[in-house]
ZADO-1210 file (C-alpha; in nm, 4 decimals, padded with zeros to 6 digits):
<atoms>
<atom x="00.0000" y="00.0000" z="00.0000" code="UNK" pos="1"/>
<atom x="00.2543" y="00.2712" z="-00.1021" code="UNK" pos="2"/>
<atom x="00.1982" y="00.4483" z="-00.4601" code="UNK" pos="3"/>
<atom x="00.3661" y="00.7755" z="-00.3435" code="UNK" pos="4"/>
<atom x="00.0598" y="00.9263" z="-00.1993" code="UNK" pos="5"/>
<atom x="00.0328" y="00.9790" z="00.1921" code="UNK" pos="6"/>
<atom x="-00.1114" y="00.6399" z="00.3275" code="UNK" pos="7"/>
<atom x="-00.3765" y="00.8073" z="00.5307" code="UNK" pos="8"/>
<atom x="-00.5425" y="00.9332" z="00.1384" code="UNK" pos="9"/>
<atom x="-00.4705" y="00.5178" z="00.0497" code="UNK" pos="10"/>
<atom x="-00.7212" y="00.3896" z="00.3400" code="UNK" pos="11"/>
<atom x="-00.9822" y="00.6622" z="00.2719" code="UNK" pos="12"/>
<atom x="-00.9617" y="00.5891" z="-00.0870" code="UNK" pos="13"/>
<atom x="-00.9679" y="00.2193" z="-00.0642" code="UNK" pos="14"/>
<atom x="-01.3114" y="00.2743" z="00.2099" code="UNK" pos="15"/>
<atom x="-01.4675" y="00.4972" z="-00.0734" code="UNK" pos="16"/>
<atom x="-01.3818" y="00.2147" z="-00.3359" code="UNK" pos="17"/>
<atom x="-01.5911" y="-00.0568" z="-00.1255" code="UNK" pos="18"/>
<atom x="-01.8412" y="00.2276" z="-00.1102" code="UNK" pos="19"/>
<atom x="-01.8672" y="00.2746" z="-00.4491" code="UNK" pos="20"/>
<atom x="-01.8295" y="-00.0865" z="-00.5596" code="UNK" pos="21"/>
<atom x="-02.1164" y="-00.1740" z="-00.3210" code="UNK" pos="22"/>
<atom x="-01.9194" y="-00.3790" z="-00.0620" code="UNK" pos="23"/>
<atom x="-01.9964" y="-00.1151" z="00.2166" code="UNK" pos="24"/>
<atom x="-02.3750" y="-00.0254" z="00.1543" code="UNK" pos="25"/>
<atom x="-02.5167" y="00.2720" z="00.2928" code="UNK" pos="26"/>
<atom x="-02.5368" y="00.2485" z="00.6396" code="UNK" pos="27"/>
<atom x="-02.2840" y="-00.0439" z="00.7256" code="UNK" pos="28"/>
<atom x="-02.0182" y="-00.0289" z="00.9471" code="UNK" pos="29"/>
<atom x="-01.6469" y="00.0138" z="00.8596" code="UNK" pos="30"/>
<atom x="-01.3790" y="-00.1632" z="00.9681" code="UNK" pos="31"/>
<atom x="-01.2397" y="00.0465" z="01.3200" code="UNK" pos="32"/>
<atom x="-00.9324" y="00.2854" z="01.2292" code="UNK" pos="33"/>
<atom x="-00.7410" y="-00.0166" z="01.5332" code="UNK" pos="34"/>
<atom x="-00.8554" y="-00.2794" z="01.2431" code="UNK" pos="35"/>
<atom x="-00.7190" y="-00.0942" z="00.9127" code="UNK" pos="36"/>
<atom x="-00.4135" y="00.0034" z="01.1328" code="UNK" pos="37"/>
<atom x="-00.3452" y="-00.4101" z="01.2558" code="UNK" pos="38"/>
<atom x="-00.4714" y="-00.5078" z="00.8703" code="UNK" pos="39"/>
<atom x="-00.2246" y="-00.2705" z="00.6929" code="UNK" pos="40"/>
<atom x="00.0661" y="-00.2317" z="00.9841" code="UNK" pos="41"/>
<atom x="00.0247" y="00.1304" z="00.9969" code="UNK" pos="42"/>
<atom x="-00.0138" y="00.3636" z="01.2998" code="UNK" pos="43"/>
<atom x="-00.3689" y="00.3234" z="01.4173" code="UNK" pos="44"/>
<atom x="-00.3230" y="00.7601" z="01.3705" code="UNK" pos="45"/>
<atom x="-00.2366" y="00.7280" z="01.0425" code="UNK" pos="46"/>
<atom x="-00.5616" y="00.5404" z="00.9644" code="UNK" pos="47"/>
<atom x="-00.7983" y="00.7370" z="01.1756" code="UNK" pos="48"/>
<atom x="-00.6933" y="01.0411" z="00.9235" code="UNK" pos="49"/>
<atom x="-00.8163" y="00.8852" z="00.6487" code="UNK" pos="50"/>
<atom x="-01.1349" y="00.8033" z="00.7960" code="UNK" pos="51"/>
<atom x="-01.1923" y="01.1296" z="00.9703" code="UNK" pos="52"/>
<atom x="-01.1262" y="01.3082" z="00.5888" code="UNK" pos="53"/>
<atom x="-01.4310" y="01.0929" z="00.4765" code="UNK" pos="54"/>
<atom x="-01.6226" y="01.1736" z="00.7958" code="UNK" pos="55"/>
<atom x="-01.5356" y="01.5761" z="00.7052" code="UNK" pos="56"/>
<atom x="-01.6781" y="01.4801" z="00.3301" code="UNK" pos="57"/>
<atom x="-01.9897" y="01.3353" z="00.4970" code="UNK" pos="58"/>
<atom x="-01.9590" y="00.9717" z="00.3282" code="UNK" pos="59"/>
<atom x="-01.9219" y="00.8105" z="00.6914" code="UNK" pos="60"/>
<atom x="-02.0945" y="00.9571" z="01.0093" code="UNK" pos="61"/>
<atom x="-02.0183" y="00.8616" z="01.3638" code="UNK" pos="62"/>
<atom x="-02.1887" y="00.6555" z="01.5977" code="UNK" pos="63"/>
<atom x="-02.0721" y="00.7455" z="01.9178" code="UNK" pos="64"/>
<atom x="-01.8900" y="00.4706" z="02.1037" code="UNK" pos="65"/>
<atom x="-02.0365" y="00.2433" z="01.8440" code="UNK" pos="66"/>
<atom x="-01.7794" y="00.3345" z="01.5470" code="UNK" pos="67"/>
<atom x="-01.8164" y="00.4271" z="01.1746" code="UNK" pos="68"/>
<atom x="-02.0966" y="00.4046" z="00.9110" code="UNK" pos="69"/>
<atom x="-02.1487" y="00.5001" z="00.5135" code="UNK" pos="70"/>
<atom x="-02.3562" y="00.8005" z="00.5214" code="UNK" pos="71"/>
<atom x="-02.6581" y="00.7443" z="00.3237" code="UNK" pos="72"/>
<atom x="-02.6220" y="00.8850" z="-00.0320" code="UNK" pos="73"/>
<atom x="-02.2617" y="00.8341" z="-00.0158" code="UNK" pos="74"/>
<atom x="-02.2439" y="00.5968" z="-00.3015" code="UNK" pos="75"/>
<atom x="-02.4217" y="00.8425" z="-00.5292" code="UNK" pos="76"/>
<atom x="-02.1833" y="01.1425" z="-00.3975" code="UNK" pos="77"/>
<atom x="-01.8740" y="00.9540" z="-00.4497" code="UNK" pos="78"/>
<atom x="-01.9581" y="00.8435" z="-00.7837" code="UNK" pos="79"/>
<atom x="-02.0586" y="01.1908" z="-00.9127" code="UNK" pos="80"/>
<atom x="-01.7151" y="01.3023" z="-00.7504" code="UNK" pos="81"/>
<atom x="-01.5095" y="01.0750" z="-00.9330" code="UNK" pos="82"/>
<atom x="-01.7114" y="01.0974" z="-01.2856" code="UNK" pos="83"/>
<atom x="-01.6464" y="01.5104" z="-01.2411" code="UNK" pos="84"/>
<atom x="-01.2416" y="01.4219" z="-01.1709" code="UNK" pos="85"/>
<atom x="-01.2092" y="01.1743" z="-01.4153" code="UNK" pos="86"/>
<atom x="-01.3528" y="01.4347" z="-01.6546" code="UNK" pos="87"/>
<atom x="-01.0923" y="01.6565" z="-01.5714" code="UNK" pos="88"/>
<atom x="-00.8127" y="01.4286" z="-01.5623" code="UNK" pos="89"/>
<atom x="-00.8849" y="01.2244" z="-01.8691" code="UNK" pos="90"/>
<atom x="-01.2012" y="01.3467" z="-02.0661" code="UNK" pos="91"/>
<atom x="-00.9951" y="01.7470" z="-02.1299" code="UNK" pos="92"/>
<atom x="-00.6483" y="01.6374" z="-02.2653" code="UNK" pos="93"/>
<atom x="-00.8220" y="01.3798" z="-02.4629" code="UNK" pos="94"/>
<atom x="-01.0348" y="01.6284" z="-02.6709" code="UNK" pos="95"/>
<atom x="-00.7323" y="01.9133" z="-02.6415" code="UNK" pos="96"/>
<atom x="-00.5463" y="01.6598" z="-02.8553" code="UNK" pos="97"/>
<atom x="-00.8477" y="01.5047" z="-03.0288" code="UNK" pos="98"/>
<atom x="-00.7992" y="01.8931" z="-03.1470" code="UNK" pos="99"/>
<atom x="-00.4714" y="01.9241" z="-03.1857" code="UNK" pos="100"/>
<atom x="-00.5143" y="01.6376" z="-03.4067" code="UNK" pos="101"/>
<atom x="-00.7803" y="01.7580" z="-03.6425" code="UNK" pos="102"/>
<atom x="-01.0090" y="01.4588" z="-03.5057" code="UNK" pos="103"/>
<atom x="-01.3739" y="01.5565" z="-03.4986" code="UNK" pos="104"/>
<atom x="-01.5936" y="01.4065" z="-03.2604" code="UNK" pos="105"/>
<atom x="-01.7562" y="01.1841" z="-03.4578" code="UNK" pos="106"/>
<atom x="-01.4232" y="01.0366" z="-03.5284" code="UNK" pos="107"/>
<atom x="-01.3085" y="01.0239" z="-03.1689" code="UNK" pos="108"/>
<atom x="-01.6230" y="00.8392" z="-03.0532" code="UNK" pos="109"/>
<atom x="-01.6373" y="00.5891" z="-03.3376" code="UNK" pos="110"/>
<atom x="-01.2283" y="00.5170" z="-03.2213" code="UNK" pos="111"/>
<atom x="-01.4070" y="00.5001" z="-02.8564" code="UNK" pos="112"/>
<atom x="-01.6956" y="00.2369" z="-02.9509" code="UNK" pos="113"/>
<atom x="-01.3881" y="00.0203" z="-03.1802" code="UNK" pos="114"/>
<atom x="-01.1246" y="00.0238" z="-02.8673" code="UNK" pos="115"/>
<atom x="-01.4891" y="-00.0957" z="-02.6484" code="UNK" pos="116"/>
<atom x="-01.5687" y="-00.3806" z="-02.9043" code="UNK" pos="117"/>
<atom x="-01.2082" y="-00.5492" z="-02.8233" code="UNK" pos="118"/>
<atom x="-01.2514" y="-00.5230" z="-02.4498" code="UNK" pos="119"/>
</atoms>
């Protein structure tokens, strides 16, 4: 679990996947920050971080003295987060050289629906 990034962004990015994949459903508790700490040998600090960041975001709330749970709409929030980054991060330097290129869109999403085919 080391890809550069600071580990605490690692455990609350690997809570949001199971959030977004379905394997935490709205509601359900999360592992405690003393079980992501023993499961990934890091300080049991380190991993409360990254869950208090989602808490701040409002995808978990707290139950007090009970532990963590996936706020409802969480799924739907994350999602619509990552569709709006992955926009920025992919879908813009794709069609600034699509343009660079002199490749229309029409041309860019037949190339798109040929590159899905051999999936």
């Amino acid at each position: 679990m080391d890809d550069g990034r600071p580990i605490f962004l690692q455990i609350a990015e690997q809570i949001e996947n199971s959030i977004i994949d379905g394997g935490l459903p709205e509601d359900a508790q999360v592992p405690s920050t003393n079980e992501l700490a023993a499961f990934h040998r890091i300080n049991p600090a380190t991993a409360a971080k990254g869950v208090n960041q989602l808490v701040d975001d409002g995808i978990l709330y707290k139950k007090r003295g009970i532990g963590m749970f996936v706020s409802p709409g969480a799924q739907a929030k994350l999602r619509q987060r990552r569709r709006d980054q992955f926009a920025e991060q992919y879908l813009r330097p794709l069609l600034t050289e699509a343009a660079k290129l002199g490749i229309r869109t029409s041309e860019l999403k037949a190339m798109i629906e040929r590159h899905e085919e051999t999936r």
